[in-house]
C-alpha positions, 0 to 999 in steps of 0.5 A: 167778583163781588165790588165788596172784595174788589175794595178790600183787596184794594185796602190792603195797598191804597187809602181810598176816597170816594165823592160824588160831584154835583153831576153825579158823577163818581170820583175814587181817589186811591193813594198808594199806602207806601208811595203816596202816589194818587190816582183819579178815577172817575165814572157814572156809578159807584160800580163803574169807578170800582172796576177801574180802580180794580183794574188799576190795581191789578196793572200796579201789581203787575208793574211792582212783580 
């Protein structure tokens, strides 16, 4: 899957935040539209923090069925 449909299946439940620090490490900070629960992701490309915040939106899809 494409990380372009990775986000926006993402967008539909979490407000997304995406920085660099100054060791180009990556973090996404995704916050549940509805709960306002925030969860930290960190990684060494923008690819890397995407597929972990996929991955963590699909085990909080499963969570919520």
């Amino acid at each position: 899957m494409r990380n372009t449909t990775k986000l926006k299946h993402m967008l539909l439940k979490y407000t997304f935040t995406l920085d660099m620090d100054e060791d180009d490490f990556f973090k996404l900070v995704l916050t549940d539209k509805q709960t306002n629960h925030m969860q930290l992701i960190e990684g060494k490309s923008y690819s890397e923090v995407l597929s972990k915040g996929y991955s963590y939106f699909l085990k909080e899809l499963k969570k919520e069925k």
